[in-house]
C-alpha positions, 0 to 999 in steps of 0.5 A: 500500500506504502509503495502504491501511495507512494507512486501515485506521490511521485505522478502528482509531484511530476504532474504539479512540476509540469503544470508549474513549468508550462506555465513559467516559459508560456505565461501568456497563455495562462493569463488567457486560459484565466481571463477565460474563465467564467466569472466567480470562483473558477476566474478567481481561483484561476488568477491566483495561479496565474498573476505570480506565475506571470509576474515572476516569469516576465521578471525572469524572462522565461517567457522569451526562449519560447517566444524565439523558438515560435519566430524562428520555427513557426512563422507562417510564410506571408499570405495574399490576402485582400483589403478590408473592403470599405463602409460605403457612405451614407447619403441622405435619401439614397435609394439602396441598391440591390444585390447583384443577381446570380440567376444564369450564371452557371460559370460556378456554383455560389460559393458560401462562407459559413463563419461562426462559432459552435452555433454554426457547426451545427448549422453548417451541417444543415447548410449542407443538407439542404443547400449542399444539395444543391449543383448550384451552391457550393458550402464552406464551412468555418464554424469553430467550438469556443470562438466569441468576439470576447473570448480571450483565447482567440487572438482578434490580430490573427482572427482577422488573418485567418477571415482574411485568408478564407476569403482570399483562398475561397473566394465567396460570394455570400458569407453567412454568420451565426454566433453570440453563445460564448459572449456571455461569460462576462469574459476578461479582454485586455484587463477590461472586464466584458460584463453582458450589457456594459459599455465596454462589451458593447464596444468590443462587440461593435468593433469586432463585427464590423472589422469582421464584415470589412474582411469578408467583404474584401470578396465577397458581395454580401454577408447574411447574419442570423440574430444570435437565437434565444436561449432557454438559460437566463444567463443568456438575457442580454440576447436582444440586446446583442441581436441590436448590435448586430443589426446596427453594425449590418445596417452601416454596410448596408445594402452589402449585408442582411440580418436573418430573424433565427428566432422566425423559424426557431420561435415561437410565433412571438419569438419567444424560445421553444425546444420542440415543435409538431411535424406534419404527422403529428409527432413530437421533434426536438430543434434545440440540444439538452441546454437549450443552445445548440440545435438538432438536425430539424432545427439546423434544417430549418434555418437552412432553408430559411436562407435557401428561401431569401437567396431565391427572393433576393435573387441569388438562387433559382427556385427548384 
């Protein structure tokens, strides 16, 4: 027993020593795995770890043999990418323009981005369902698990780099966005905390969409962008409130962007939340997964074809 315990001494010895020294000669990422966590007790025990071993790494310099190794043996060659398109000015009594018509052009299929964050995973699987199967659409999908406009472990410099590659490799005609489940958190950005609702969150959240738009449409001719749908947690309450910022920052890059109302085919008829609806045979379906946030098969289809529908009306698509 005395020996059992002591090798299960020395494997938590070693475990604490490879924590402590990861930590020591990679501080940066501590402090962003500590500002990502939610706030109370996790952030707070989170930061007691992390501000000494980041001070007494930065007072030592443990940090800059790894920060020499990354620029020697990790640099990315220079990627072509395009410039950021543009806001187009605001002219009072300007009739909008409309959005440039695909019908006919049978050169290529319609090339769609699909950008976002674990909301879109879900939905790009709808995406290719129900557009997919479409000869005239071709479906990239982009969506990735954990990313947020306030979430510190994304670094916005090489976010935009990477919006900025997808469009220049990809070359996409429409860009389609959904997000907004993982700004929430009341993530810390910079020092500055990210409270739902405050100043400072709104700020980010303004900047970032439309740096982000001003990406996409360096190619592409017009973004869509889901509202972020309710949630049947209340710690979700500030949905609508980031459905305005959404909308707001769409209507500056107007008539090159569109909001879609997710809430239309995932809601109620007053778009309030609901988990489940009753197929046409009278059975009981699912739309949302166990915490109420991500979406099942139906539900994904259904906002699929909620696009589907408006890129026949705004004259992207033919009718089939």
């Amino acid at each position: 027993m005395s020996a059992h315990l002591s090798r299960a001494t020395r494997v938590l010895l070693v475990c604490l020593l490879f924590l402590l020294g990861a930590s020591l000669f990679a501080p940066g990422s501590v402090r962003s795995w500590a500002d990502s966590q939610p706030s109370g007790w996790r952030r707070s025990l989170a930061n007691y770890w992390a501000e000494p071993v980041v001070s007494f790494s930065t007072f030592l310099g443990l940090d800059r043999p790894r920060e020499f190794v990354v620029d020697a043996f990790e640099a990315e060659p220079s990627i072509a990418t395009l410039p950021p398109a543009i806001r187009p000015p605001k002219v009072v009594g300007e009739t909008p323009l409309t959005t440039v018509s695909r019908i006919g052009r049978n050169d290529r299929p319609i090339q769609i981005l699909a950008v976002g964050d674990s909301l879109m995973l879900d939905l790009q699987h709808g995406l290719q369902r129900v557009l997919g199967s479409r000869a005239d659409v071709q479906i990239i999908g982009r969506g990735a698990l954990g990313f947020g406009f306030t979430v510190p472990h994304w670094d916005w410099e090489e976010v935009l780099l990477q919006y900025g590659r997808d469009v220049a490799e990809n070359r996409p005609d429409i860009v389609v966005v959904m997000l907004g489940a993982n700004e929430f958190e009341g993530h810390v950005l910079e020092g500055e905390k990210l409270l739902p609702g405050s100043d400072p969150w709104v700020s980010v959240l303004s900047k970032r969409s439309d740096d982000a738009i001003s990406h996409w449409l360096a190619a592409a001719s017009h973004v869509y962008w889901w509202t972020t749908p309710r949630m049947r947690d209340e710690r979700f309450s500030q949905v609508d409130l980031i459905n305005e910022i959404w909308t707001s920052t769409i209507n500056l890059w107007s008539p090159a962007g569109s909001i879609l109302d997710s809430m239309k085919v995932l809601g109620h008829e007053d778009g309030t939340y609901r988990d489940e609806i009753v197929s046409d045979d009278g059975s009981i379906v699912r739309l949302r997964k166990e915490h109420g946030v991500h979406f099942f098969e139906v539900g994904a289809d259904l906002l699929a074809h909620q696009l589907e529908l408006r890129l026949i009306v705004d004259g992207w698509l033919d009718p089939r």
